[in-house]
N, C-alpha and C positions, 0 to 999 in steps of 0.2 A: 088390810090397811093398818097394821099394829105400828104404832109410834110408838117409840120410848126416846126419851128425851131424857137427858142426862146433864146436872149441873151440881158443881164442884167448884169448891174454891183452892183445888188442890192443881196444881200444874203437872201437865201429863207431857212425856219428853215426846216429841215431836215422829220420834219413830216406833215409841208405842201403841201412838192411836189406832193404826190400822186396826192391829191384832184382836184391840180394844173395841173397836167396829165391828168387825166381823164377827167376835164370838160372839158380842152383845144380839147380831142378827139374824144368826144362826139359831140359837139359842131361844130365841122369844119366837120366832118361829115354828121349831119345833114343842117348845111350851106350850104356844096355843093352838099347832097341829092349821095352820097356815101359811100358804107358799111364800116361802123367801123373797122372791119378789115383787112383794107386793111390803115389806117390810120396811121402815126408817126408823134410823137411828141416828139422834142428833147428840153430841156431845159440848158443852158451852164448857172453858174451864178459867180458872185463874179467875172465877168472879168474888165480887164484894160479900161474904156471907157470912155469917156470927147463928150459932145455935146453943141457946142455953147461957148469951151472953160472952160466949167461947168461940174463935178462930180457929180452931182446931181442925183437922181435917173434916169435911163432912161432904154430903149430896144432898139433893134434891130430885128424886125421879118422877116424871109421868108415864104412864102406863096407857096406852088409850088403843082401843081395840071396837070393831062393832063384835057384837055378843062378847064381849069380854065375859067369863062363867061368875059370877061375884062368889061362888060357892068354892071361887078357888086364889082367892086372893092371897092367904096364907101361906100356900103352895108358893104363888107368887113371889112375894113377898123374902120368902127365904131365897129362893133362888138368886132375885137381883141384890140381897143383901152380900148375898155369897159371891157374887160377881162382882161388887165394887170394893170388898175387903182380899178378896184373889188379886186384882189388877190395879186398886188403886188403894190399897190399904187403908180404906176407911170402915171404923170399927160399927158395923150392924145398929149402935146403939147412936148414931149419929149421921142416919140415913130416915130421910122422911119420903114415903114415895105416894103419890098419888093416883088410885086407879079409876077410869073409866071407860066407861060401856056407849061408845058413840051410835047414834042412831044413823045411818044406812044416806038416809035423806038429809044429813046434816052433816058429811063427808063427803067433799068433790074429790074428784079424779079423772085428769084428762077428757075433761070438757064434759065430765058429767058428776054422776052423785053415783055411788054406788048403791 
């Protein structure tokens, strides 16, 4: 049940998203060695956001996973930096991501909890 969620105030052309989707699903799946369908990926863009005082291109990620490894956030961490400076050219140092380790019982899924 890996969510990443993705927000940017940078506008993404309308036939890149796919590509954008997909590797981003592909990717954090095989990252965390969980079946792709079971994966989402939500992408918000063109929103209201200032970092550092600055409009400049930037993101905001969540990360959210049950057993997410916290031993490997780092790991993490570079990969989605590398993916948002790859496809949306924004520079690692203006990317803030957020990760978490959901608990089992506090994720539904098709009428239940996992």
């Amino acid at each position: 049940m890996p969510l990443l969620k993705i927000t940017t105030n940078r506008e993404v052309d309308p036939a890149r998203r796919p590509a954008l989707l997909k590797a981003a699903s592909q990717n954090i799946a095989n990252m965390l060695g969980k079946p792709e369908r079971y994966v989402m990926v939500v992408l918000e863009t063109n929103a209201d956001m200032t970092f550092g005082g600055d409009d400049a291109p930037l993101a905001y990620l969540e990360l959210k996973s049950i057993g997410l490894p916290d031993d490997r956030t780092t790991e993490f961490s570079n990969f989605l930096c590398e993916l948002m400076t790859g496809q949306l050219e924004i520079p690692a140092e203006r990317i803030y991501i957020e990760f978490s380790d959901a608990e089992r019982h506090l994720w539904g899924w098709n009428s239940a909890t996992f």
